[in-house]
N, C-alpha and C positions, 0 to 999 in steps of 0.2 A: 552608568550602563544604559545603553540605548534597548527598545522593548521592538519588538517589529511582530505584530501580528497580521498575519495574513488571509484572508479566505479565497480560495482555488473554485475555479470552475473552470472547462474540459479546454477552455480556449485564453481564458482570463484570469488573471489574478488581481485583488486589490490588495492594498498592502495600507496600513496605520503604523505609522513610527512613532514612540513615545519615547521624547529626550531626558536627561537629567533634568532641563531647566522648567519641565510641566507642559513643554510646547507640544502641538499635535501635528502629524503630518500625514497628507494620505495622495496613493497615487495608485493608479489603473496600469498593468502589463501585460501583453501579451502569453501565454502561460508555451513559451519557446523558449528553445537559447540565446535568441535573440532578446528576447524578455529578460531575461536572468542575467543577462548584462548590461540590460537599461538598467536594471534594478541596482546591481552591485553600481554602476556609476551616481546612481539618484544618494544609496546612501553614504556614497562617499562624499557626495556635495552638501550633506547634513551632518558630515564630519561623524557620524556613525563608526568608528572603531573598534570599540567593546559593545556586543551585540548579542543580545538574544530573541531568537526567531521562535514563534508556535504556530501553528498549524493545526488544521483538523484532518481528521485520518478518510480522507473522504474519495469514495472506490479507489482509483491509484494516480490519480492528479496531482497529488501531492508531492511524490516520488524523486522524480527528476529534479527540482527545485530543491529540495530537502537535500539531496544529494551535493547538490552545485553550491548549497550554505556551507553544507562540511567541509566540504574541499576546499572554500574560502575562511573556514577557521571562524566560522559562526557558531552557537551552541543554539541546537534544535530541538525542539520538542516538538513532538508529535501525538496528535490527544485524540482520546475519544470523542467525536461531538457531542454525544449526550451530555458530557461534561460541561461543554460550553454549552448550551441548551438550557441547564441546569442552574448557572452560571446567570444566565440573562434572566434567566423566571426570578432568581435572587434577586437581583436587582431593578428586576422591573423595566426595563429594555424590550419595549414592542414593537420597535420599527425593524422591520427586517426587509432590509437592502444591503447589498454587498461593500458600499462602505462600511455602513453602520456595524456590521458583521466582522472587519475586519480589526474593527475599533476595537467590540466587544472583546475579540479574542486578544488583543492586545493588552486589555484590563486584566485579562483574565491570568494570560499571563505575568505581570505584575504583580497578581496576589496573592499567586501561588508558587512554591518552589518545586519545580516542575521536576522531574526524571531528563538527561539529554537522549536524546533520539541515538542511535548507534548505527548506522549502514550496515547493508546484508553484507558479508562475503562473498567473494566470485563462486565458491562453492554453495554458499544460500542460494544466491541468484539461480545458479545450475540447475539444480536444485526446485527452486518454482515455478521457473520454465518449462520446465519436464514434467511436473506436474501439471501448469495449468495445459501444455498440449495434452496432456493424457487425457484430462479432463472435454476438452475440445472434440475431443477424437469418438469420448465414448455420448456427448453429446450427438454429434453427427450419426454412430450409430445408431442411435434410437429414432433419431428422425429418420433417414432412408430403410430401419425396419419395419416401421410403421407405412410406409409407404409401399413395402413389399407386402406385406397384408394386405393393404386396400385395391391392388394393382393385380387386373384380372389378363392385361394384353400380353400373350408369352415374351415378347420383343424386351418391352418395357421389365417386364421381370426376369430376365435374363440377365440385361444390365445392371438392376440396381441389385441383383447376388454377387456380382463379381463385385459393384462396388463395395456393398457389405463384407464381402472377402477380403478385398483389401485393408479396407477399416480395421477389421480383425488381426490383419497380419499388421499393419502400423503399431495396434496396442499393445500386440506380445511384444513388437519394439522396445517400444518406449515404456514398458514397465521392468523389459531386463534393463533397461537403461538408467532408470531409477533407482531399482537395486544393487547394480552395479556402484552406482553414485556414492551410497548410503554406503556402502562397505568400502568406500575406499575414503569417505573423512568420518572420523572417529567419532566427532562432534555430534554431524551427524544422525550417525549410525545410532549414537546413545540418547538420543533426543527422541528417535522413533522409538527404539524401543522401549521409554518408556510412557511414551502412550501408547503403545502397544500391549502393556500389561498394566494397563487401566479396562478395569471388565467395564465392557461392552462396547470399545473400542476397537477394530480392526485394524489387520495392516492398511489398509487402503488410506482409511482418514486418519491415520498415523502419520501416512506418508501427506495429505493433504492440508493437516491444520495447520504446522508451523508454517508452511510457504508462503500460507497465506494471511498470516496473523504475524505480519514484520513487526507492532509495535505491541506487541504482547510479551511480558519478563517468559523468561525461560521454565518450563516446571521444577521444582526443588528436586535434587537427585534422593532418592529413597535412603531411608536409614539405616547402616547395616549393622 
């Protein structure tokens, strides 16, 4: 079993292959799909066919590659960094450069028997998209209300109430859009609600943790 540990960053990926035979390999990719099929060509030229890939869960870089292993019939894991962080303090690994980074994580994986990474569903996807616009949306609000506070020239605050109007009317959008969503896959629907009734949790961050927590296990369903 070939080991491919990776570390992402927004334009770059290095990658560390660790063969059966203890040999080490490492190479630089563009973090494109043009990238991800250098890649898949690099390890098929290291005769890489039984393969497991790790990664760190790092903002959403990770994503699209993680995805493009699946669909090649790679088995992925996807970690927390702290993990690997953790990982390196154990063994005493202080150079931190994105080789050496990529290496680590490739140990890391070897030493561990990891969880495989699982793709969202086109209804996850849906799903996080609608949330993180909504998200977006009530960002942007805050900022152009703040702005209508500080803005004494009538012209200028004319403008930015209709823009805040609209903003407004986008959100009532995109949150029947999400509730729509949630009631029409079961999954879902059953995931929010129950963190929904976890006290001190609302629908809002109900509707916002899981989209955004892909490589988090599911909550245990309650006991009845």
């Amino acid at each position: 079993m070939h080991i491919l540990g990776i570390d992402l960053a927004k334009k770059t990926f290095d990658v560390t292959l660790l063969t059966p035979a203890g040999t080490r390999h490492h190479h630089t990719f563009p973090n494109t799909p043009t990238g991800f099929h250098a890649l898949w060509r690099w390890l098929r030229t290291h005769k890489a066919t039984a393969l497991r890939a790790c990664m760190e869960a790092t903002n959403g870089y990770w994503e699209a590659l993680a995805l493009y292993l699946v669909e090649h019939d790679v088995t992925v894991h996807v970690v927390n960094p702290t993990r690997i962080k953790g990982y390196a303090q154990s063994q005493m690994l202080r150079n931190k450069t994105d080789k050496q980074d990529s290496a680590t994580i490739a140990a890391f994986c070897a030493a561990h028997d990891l969880t495989a990474w699982v793709p969202p569903t086109a209804a996850q996807r849906k799903l996080r998209a609608l949330v993180r616009h909504r998200d977006d949306l009530i960002a942007s609000r805050i900022q152009h209300t703040n702005r209508l506070q500080d803005t004494i020239d009538p012209d200028v605050r004319a403008s930015l109430e209709t823009v805040v109007a609209t903003i407004e009317g986008q959100l009532t959008a995109i949150q029947q859009q999400i509730t729509a969503h949630l009631h029409a896959h079961t999954e879902l629907r059953e995931q929010h609600d129950l963190m929904d009734a976890v006290p001190g949790i609302g629908p809002v961050t109900a509707q916002s943790w899981w989209p955004n927590s892909m490589i988090l296990p599911a909550l245990p369903r309650p006991r009845r």
